[in-house]
VEXDREN-2710 file (C-alpha; in Angstrom, 1 decimal):
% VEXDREN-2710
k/r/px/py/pz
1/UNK/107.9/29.9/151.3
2/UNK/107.7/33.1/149.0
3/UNK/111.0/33.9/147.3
4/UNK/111.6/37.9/148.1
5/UNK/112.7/39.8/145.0
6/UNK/113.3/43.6/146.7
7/UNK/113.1/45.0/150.0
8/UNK/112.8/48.9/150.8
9/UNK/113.8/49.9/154.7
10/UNK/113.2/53.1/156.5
11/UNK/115.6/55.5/157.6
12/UNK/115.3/53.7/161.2
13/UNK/115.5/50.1/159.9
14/UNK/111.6/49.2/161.5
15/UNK/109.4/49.3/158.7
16/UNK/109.8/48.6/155.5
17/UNK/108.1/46.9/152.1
18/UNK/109.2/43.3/150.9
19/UNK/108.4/42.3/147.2
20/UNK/107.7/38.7/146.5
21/UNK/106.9/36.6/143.5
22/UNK/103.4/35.7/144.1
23/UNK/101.8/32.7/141.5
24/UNK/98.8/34.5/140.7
25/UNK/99.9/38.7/140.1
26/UNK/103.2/37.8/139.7
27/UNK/104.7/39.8/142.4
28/UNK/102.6/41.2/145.9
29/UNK/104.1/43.6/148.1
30/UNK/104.0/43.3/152.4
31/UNK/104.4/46.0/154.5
32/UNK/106.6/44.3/157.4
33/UNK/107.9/44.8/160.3
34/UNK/111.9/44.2/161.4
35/UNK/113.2/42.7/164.3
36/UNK/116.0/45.1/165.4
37/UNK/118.7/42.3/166.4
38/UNK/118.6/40.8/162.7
39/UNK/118.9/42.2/159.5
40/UNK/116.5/40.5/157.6
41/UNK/114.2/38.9/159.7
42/UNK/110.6/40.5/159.6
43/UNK/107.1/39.9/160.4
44/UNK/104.6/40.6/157.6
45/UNK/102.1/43.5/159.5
46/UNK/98.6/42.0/160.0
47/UNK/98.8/39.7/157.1
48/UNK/98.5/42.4/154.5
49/UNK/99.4/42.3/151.2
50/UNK/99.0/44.6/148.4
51/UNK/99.7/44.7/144.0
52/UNK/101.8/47.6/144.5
53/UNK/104.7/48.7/146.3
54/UNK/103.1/52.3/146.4
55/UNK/99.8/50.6/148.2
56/UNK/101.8/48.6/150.3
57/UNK/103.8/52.0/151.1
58/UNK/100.5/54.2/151.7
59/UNK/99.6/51.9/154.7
60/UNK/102.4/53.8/156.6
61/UNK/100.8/56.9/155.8
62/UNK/97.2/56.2/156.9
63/UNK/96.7/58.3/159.9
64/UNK/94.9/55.7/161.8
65/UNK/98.0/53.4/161.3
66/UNK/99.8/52.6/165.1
67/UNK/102.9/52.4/162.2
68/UNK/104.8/55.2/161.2
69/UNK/107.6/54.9/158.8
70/UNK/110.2/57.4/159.2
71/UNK/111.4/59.3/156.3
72/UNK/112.1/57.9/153.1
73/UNK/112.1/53.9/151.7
74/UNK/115.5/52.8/150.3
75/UNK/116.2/49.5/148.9
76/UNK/118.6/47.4/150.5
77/UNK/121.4/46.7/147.8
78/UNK/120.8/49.6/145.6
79/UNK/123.9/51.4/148.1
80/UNK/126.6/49.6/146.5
81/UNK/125.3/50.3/143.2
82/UNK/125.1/54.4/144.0
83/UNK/128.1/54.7/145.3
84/UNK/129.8/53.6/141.9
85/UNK/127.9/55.2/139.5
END
């Protein structure tokens, strides 16, 4: 298994981005799915992987996507970190 380096959520905690280091580009971004009784546990959408978060981010935006993110991407454990600085 892939180890997962950063993961972005949507305002709604469905959709988001995973980051993971990948042998070959280093790291590969997943646009993902989240099961809504646990946290963490998601479903990588049709297989798809991309070289950038920003590309794996766009396939929310393509209009003949059945999955919409809603609003904004935040990383999950960057919270803690705002609140102090």
């Amino acid at each position: 298994m892939k180890q997962v380096v950063a993961m972005w959520k949507d305002e709604k905690n469905n959709l988001g981005v995973i980051e993971v280091k990948d042998h070959i580009f280093g790291s590969s971004f997943h646009p993902v799915a989240f099961n809504s009784g646990q946290p963490y546990e998601y479903e990588i959408i049709n297989n798809l992987w991309y070289t950038t978060y920003h590309g794996a981010r766009q396939f929310f935006r393509s209009k003949t996507n059945t999955y919409k993110g809603n609003g904004r991407m935040r990383k999950i454990g960057q919270e803690k970190e705002q609140e102090i600085c």
